[in-house]
PAZAPA-4460 file (N, C-alpha, C; in steps of 0.05 Angstrom, whole numbers, plus 32768, in hexadecimal, padded with zeros to 4 digits):
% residues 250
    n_x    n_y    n_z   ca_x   ca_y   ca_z    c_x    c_y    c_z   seq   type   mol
   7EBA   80D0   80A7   7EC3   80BB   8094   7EAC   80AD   8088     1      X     A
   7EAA   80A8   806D   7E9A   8097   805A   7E95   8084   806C     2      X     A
   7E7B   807B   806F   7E76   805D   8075   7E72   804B   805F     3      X     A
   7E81   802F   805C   7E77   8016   8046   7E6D   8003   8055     4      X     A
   7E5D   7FFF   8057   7E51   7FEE   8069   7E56   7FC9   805B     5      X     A
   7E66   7FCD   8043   7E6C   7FAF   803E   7E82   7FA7   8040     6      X     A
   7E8E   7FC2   804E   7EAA   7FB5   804E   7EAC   7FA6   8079     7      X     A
   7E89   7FA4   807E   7E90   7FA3   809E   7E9B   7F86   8098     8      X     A
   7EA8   7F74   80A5   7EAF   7F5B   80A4   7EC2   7F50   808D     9      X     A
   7EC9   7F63   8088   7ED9   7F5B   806A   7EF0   7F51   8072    10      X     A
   7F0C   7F3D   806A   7F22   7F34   8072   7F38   7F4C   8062    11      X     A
   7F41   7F5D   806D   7F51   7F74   8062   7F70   7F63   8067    12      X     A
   7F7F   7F5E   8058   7FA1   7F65   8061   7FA9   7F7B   8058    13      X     A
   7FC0   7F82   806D   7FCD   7F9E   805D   7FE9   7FA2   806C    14      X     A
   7FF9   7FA6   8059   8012   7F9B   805F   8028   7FB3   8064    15      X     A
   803E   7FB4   806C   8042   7FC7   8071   8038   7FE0   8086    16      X     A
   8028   7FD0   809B   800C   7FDA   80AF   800E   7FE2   80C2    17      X     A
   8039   7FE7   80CD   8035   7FEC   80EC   8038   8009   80ED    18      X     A
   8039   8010   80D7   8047   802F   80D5   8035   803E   80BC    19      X     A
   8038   8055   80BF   802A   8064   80AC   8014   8069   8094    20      X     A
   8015   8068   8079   7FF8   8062   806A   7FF5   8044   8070    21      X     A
   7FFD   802F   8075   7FF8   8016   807B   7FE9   800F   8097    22      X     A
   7FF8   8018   80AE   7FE5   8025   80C8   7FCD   8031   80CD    23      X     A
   7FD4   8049   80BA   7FB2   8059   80B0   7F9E   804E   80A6    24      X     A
   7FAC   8041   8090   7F91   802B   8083   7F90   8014   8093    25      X     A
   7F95   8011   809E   7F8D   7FF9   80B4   7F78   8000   80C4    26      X     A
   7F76   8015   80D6   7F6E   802C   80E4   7F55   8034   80D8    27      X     A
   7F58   8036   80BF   7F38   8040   80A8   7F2F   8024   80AB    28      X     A
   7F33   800E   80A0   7F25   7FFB   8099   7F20   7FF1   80B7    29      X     A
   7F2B   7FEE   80CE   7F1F   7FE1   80E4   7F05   7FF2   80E6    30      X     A
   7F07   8007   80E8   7EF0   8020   80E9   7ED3   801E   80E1    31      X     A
   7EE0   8011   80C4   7EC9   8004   80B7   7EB7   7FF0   80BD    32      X     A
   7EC5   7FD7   80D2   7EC7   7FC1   80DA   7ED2   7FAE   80D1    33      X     A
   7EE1   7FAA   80C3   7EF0   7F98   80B4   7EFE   7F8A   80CA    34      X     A
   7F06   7F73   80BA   7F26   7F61   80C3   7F30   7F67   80BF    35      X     A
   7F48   7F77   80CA   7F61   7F80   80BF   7F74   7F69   80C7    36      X     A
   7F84   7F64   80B7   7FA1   7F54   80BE   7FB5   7F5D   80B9    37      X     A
   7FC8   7F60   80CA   7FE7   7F7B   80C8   7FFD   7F65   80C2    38      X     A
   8000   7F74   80AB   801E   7F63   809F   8038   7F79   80A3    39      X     A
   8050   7F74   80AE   8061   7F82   80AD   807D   7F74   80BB    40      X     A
   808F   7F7B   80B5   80AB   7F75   80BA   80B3   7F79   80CD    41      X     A
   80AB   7F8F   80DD   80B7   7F9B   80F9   80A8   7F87   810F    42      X     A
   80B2   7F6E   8119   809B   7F62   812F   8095   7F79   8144    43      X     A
   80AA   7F87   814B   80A4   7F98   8168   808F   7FAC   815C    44      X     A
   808D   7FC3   814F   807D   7FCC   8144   805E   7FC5   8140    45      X     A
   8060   7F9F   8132   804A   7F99   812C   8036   7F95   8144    46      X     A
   8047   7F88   815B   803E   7F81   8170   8034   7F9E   817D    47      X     A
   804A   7FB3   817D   8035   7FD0   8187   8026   7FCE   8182    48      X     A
   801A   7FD8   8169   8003   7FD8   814E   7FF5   7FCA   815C    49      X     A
   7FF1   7FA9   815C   7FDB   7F98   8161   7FD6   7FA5   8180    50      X     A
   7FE9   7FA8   8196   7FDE   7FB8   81AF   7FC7   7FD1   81A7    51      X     A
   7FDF   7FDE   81A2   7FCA   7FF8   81A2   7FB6   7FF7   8190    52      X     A
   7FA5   7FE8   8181   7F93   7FE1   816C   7F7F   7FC6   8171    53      X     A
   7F77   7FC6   8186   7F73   7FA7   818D   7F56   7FA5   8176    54      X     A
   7F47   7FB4   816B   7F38   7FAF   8154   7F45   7F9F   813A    55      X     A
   7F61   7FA2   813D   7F6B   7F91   8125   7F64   7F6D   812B    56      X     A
   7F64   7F67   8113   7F60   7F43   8114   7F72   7F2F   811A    57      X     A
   7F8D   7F36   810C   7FA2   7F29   810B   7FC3   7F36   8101    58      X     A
   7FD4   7F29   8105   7FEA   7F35   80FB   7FFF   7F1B   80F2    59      X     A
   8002   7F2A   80E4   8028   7F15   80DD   8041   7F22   80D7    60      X     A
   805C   7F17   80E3   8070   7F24   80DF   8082   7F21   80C3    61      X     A
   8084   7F2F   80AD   8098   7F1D   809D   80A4   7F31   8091    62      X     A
   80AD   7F28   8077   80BD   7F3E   8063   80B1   7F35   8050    63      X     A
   80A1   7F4D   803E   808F   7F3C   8024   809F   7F3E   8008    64      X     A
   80B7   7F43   8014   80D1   7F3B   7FF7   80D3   7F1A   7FFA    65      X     A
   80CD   7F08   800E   80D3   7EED   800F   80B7   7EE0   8005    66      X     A
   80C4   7ED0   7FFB   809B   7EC0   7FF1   809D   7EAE   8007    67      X     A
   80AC   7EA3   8013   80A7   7E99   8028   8092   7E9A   8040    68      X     A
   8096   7EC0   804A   8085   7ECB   805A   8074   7ED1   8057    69      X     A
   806A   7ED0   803B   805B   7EDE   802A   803B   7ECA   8029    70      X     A
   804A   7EB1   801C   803C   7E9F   8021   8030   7E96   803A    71      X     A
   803B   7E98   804A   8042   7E91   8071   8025   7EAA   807B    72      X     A
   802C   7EBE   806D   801A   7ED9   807A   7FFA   7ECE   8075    73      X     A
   7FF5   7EC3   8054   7FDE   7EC7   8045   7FD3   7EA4   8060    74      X     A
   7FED   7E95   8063   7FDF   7E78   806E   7FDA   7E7C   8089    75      X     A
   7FDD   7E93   8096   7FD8   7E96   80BA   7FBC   7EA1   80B3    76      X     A
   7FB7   7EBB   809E   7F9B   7EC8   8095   7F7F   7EAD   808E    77      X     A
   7F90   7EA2   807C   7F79   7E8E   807A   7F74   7E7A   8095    78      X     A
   7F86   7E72   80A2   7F80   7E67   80BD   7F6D   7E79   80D7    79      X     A
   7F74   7E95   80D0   7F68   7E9E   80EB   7F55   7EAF   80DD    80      X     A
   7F47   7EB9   80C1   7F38   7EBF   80B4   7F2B   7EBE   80A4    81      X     A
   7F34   7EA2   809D   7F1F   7E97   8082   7F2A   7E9A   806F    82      X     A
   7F3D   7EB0   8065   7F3F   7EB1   8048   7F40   7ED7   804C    83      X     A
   7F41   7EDB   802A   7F42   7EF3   802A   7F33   7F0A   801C    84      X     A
   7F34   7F16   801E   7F1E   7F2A   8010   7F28   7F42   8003    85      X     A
   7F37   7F54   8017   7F42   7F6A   8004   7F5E   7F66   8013    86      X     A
   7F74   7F6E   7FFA   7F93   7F74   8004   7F93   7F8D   7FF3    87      X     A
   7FA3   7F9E   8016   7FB1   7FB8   800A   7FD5   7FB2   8007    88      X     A
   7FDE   7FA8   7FF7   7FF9   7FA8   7FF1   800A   7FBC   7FF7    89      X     A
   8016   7FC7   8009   801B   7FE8   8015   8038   7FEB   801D    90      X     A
   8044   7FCD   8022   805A   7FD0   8031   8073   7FE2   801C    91      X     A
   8084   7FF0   8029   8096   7FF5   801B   80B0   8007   801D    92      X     A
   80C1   800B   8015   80D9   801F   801D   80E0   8030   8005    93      X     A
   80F0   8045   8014   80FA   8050   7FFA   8117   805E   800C    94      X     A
   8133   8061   7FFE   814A   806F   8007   814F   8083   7FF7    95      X     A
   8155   809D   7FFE   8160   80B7   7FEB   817E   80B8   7FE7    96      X     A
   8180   80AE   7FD5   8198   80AE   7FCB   819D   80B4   7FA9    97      X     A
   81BB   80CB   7FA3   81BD   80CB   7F8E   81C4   80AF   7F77    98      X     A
   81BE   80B5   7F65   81B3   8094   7F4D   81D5   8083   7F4F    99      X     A
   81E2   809E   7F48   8202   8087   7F49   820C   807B   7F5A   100      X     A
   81FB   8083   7F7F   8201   8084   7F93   81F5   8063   7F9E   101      X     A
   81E3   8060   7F8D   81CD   804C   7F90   81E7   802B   7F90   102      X     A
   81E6   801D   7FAB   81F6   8009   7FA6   81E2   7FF6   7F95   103      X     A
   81EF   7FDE   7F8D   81D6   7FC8   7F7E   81CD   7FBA   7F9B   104      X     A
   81D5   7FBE   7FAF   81C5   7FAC   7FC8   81AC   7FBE   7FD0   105      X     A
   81B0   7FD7   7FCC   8196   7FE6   7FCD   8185   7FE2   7FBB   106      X     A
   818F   7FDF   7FAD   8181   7FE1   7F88   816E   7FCC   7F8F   107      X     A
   8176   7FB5   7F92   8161   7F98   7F9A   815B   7F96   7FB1   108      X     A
   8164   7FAB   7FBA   814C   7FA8   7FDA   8137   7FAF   7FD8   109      X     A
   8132   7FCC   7FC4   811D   7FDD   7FC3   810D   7FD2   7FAD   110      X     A
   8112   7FC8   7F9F   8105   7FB8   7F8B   80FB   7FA0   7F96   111      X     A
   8107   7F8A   7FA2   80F8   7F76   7FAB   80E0   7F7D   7FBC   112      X     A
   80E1   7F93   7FD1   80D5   7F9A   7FDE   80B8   7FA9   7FDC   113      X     A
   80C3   7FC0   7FC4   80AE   7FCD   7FBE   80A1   7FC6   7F9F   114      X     A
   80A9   7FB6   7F98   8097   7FA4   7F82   80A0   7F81   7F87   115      X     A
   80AD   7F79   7F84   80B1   7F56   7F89   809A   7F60   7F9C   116      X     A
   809B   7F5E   7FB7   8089   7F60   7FCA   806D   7F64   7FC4   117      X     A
   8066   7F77   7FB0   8048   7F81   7FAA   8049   7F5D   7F94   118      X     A
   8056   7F51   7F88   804F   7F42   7F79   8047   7F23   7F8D   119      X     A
   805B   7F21   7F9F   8052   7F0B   7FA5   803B   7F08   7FBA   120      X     A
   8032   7F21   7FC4   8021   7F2C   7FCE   7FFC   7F26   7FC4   121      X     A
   8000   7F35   7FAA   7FEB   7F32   7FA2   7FE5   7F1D   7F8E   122      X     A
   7FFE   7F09   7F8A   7FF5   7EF0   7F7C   7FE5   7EDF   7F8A   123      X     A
   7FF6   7EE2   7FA9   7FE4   7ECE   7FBF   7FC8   7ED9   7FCD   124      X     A
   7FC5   7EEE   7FBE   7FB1   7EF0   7FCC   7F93   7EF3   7FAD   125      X     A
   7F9F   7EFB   7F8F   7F93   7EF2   7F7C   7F89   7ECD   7F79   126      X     A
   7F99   7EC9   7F82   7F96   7EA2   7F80   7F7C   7EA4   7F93   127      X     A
   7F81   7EAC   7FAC   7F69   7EA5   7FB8   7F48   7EB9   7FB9   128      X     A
   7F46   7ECE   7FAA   7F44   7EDE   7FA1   7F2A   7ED3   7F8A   129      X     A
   7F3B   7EC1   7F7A   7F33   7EB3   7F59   7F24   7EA1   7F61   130      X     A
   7F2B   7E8D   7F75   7F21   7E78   7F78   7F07   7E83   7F93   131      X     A
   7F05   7E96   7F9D   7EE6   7E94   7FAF   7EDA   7EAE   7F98   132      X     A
   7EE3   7EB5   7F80   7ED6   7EC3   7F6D   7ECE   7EDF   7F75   133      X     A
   7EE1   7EEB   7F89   7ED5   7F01   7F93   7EF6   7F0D   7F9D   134      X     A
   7EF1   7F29   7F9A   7F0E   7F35   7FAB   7F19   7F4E   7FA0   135      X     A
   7F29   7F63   7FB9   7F34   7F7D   7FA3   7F4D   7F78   7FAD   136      X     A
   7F64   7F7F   7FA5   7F7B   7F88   7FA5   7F86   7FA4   7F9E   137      X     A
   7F94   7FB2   7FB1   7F9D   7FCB   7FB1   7FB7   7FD3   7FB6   138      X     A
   7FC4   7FE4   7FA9   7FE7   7FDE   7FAC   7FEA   8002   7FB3   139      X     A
   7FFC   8003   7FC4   800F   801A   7FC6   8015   8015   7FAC   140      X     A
   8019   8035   7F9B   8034   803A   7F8C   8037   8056   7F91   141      X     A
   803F   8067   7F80   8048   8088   7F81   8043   809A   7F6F   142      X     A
   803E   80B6   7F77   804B   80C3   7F5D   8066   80C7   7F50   143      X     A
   8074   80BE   7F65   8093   80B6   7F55   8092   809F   7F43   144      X     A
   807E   808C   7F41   8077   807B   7F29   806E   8087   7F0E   145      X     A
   8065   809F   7F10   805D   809F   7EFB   8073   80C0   7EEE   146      X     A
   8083   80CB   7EF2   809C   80D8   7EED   80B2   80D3   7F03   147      X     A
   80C6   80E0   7EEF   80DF   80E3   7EFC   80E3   80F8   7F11   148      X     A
   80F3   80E5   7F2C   80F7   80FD   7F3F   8113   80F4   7F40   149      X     A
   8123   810A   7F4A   8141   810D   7F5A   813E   80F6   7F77   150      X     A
   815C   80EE   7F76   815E   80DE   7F8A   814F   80C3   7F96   151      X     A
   813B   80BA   7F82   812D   80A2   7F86   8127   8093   7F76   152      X     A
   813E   808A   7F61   8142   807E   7F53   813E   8062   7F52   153      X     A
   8144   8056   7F63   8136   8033   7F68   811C   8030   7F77   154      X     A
   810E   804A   7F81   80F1   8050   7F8D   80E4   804C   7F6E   155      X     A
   80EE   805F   7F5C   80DB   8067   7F4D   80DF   8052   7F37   156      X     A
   80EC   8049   7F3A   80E5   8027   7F26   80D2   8012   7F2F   157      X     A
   80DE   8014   7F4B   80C7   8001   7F50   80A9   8009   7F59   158      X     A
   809F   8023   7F58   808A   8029   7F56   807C   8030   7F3F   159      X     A
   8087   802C   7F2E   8081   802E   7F0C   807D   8010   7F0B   160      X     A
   8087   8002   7F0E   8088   7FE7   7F0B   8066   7FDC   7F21   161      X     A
   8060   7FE6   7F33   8058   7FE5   7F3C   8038   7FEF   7F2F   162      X     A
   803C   8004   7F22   801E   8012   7F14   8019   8000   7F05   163      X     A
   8029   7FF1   7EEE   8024   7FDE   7EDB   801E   7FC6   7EE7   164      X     A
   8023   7FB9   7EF9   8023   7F9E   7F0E   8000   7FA1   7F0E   165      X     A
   7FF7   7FB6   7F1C   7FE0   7FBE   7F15   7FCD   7FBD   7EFF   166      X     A
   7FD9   7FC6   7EEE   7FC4   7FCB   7ED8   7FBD   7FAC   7EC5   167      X     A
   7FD7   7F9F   7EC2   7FE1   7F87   7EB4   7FCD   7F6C   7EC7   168      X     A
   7FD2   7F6D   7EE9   7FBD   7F62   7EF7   7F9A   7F60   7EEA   169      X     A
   7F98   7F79   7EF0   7F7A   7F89   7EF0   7F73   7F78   7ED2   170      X     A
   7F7B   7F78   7EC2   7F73   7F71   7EA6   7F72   7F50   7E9F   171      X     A
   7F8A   7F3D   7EB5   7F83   7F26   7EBC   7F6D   7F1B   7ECB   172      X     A
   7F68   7F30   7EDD   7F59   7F24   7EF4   7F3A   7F2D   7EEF   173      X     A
   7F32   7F47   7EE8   7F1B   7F4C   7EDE   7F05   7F37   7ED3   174      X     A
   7EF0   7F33   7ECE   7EE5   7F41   7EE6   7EDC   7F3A   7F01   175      X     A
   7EEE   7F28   7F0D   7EED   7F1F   7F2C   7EFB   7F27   7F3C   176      X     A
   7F0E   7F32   7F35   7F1D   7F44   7F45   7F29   7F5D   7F3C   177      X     A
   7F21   7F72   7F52   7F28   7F8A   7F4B   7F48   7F8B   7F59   178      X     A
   7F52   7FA6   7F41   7F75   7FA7   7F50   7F72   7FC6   7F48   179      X     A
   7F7E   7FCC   7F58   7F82   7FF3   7F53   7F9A   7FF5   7F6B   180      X     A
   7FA2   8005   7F5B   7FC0   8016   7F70   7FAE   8031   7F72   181      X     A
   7FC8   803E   7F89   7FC3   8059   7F8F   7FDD   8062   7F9A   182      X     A
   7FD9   807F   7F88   7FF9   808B   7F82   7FF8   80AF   7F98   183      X     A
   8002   809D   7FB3   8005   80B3   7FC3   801E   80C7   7FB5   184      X     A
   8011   80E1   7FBD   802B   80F6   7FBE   803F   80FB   7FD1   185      X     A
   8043   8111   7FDF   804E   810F   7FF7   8042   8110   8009   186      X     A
   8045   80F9   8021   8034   80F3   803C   8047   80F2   8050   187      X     A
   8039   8104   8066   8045   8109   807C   8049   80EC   808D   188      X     A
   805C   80D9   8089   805C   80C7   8098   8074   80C5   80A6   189      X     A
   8070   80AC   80BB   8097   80AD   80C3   80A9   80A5   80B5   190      X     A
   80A8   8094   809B   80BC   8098   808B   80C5   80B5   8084   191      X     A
   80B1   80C4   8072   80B5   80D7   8068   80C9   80F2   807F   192      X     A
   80BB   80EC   8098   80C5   80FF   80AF   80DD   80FB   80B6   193      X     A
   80E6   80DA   80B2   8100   80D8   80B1   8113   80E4   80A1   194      X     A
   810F   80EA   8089   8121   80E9   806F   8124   810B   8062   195      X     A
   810D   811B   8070   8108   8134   8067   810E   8141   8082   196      X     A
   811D   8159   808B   8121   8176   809D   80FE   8181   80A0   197      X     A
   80FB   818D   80AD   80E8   81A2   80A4   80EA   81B2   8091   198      X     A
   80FB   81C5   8090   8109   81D4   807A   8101   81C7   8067   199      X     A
   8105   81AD   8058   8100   8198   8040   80DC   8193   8044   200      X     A
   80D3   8192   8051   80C0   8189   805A   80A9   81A3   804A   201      X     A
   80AF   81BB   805D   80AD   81D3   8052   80AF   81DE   8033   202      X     A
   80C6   81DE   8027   80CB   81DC   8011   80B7   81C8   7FF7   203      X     A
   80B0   81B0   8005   80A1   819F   7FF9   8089   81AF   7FF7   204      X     A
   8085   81AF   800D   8064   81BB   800B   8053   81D1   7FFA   205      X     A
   806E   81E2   7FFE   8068   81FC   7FE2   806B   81F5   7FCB   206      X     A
   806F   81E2   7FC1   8067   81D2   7FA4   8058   81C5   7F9C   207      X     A
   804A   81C1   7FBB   802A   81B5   7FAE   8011   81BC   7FB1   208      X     A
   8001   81C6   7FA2   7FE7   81DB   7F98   7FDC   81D6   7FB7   209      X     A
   7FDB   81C8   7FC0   7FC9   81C5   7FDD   7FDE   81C9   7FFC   210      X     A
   7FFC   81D0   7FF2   8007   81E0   8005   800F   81C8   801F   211      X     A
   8006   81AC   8018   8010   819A   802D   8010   8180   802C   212      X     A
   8017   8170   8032   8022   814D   802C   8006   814A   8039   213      X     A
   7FFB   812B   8034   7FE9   8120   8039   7FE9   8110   8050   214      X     A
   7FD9   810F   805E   7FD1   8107   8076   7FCE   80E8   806E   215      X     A
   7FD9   80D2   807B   7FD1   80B8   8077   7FBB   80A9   807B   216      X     A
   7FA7   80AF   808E   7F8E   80B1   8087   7F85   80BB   8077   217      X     A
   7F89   80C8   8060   7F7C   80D3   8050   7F83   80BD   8035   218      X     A
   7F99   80B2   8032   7FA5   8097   8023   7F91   8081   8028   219      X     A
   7F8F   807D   8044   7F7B   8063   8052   7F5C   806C   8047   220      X     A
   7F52   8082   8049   7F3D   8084   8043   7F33   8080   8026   221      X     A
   7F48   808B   800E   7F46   8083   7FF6   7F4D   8069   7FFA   222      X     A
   7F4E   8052   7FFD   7F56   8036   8002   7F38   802F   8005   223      X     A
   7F30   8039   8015   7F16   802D   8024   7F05   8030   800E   224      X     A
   7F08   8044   7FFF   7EEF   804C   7FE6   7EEE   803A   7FC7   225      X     A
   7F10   8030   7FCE   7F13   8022   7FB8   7F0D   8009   7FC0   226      X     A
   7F0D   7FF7   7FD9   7F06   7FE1   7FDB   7EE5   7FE3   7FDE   227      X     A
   7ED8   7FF7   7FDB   7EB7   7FF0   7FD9   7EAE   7FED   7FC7   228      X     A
   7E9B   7FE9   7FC8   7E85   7FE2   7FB0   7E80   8000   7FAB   229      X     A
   7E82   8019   7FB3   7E7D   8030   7FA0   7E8E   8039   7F88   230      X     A
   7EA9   8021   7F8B   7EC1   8027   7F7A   7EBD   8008   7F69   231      X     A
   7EA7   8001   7F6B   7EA8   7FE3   7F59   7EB2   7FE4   7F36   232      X     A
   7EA4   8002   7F33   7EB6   7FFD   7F08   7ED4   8002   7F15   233      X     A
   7EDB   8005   7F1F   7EF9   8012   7F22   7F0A   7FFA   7F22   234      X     A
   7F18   7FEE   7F0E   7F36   7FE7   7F09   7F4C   7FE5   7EF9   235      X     A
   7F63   7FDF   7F08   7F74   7FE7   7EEE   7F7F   800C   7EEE   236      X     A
   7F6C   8014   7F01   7F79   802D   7F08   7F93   8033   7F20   237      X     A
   7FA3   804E   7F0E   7FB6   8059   7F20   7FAB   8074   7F2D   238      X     A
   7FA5   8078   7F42   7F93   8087   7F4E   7FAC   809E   7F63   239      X     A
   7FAB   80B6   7F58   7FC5   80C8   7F65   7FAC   80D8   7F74   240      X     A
   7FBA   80D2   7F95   7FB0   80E6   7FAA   7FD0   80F9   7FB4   241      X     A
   7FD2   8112   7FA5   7FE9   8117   7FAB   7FDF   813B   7FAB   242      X     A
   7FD2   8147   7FB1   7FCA   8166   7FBB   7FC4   8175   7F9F   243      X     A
   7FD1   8165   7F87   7FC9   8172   7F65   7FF1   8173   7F6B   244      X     A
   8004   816E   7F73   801B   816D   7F6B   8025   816B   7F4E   245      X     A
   8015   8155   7F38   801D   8149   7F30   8010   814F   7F12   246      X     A
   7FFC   8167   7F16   7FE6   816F   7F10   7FF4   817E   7EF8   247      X     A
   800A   818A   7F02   8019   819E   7EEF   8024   81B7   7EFF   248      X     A
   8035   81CA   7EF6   803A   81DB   7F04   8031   81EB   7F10   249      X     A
   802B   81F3   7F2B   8018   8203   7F3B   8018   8221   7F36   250      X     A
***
């Protein structure tokens, strides 16, 4: 793995952290030496996580659809870390369901979640961000953000919504703060393992030029490259790590 040797001591949050590319990139950046601070919903989970990870810094439990917790998460960080440095905005869900099938309680779940959440996320952490004149921000989005797929119809809004949250940021905040998303393809995680057979799983794979979903460390590691200083022109970018899927037909 790349060494950045500026990211040793850095205050990382990353949300969405007890489970999969959010776990991974936690995992990369402690590696590095960073502070990591685990934001996530599941307390039992989080509390695993912080066990089995005792290199992490801190943790908090919430839902980052509430600005309540949100705010609550960023005021425990500045108490037990000073403040902040880089947020990976990561948390998120998605349900497979056909579009007509889609109730409106889903509809605003997945939206608050997977963008409300990236917004109030990275406002609180741009405010503080602005004012010590230094800081990157990094968001989960998809390649279902950037075309249409079957059956993920309130995913793929709010990850479109999500690429622009980005870019619209980056152009405010410039040049003191950098913002870049990154638009995984398909990653072998436990969501995904939940929701797909093998058979499906399988099937997926022979559609993409590299023959296999992405490893979540491999998500964390592009994370790590974008919060260094070797990625300093970089923002305002949508950055697809997805095997060439998306690339065009294989």
């Amino acid at each position: 793995m790349a060494r950045y040797e500026e990211l040793t001591e850095k205050r990382v949050m990353i949300t969405g952290a007890a489970s999969g590319i959010g776990l991974a990139t936690a995992q990369v950046f402690a590696r590095q030496g960073a502070k990591v601070f685990v934001v996530d919903y599941n307390q039992r989970a989080a509390e695993q996580t912080m066990a089995e990870n005792p290199a992490f810094a801190g943790f908090y439990v919430g839902d980052v659809s509430k600005e309540e917790d949100v705010q609550s998460a960023f005021k425990k960080m500045d108490a037990e870390l000073g403040g902040i440095d880089v947020l990976i905005s990561n948390a998120g869900i998605s349900i497979r369901a056909d579009f007509v099938d889609i109730s409106y309680e889903q509809w605003k779940k997945v939206i608050d979640i997977n963008l409300n959440g990236m917004f109030l996320c990275a406002r609180e952490a741009a405010r503080r961000m602005m004012e010590q004149k230094s800081g990157v921000i990094l968001m989960t989005a998809s390649t279902n953000g950037t075309e249409g797929h079957r059956w993920y119809t309130d995913y793929n809004a709010s990850k479109a919504g999500v690429i622009l949250l980005t870019k619209s940021m980056a152009l405010e905040l410039a040049p003191i703060v950098r913002v870049n998303c990154v638009c995984p393809g398909y990653v072998l995680t436990p969501m995904q393992k939940a929701e797909y057979t093998e058979e499906m799983l399988a099937k997926v794979n022979e559609g993409i030029p590299m023959k296999r979903h992405a490893e979540p460390e491999e998500v964390g590691k592009l994370y790590a490259f974008l919060a260094s200083d070797d990625a300093k022109y970089i923002t305002g970018a949508d950055i697809r790590i997805d095997g060439g899927e998306t690339a065009g037909r294989y």
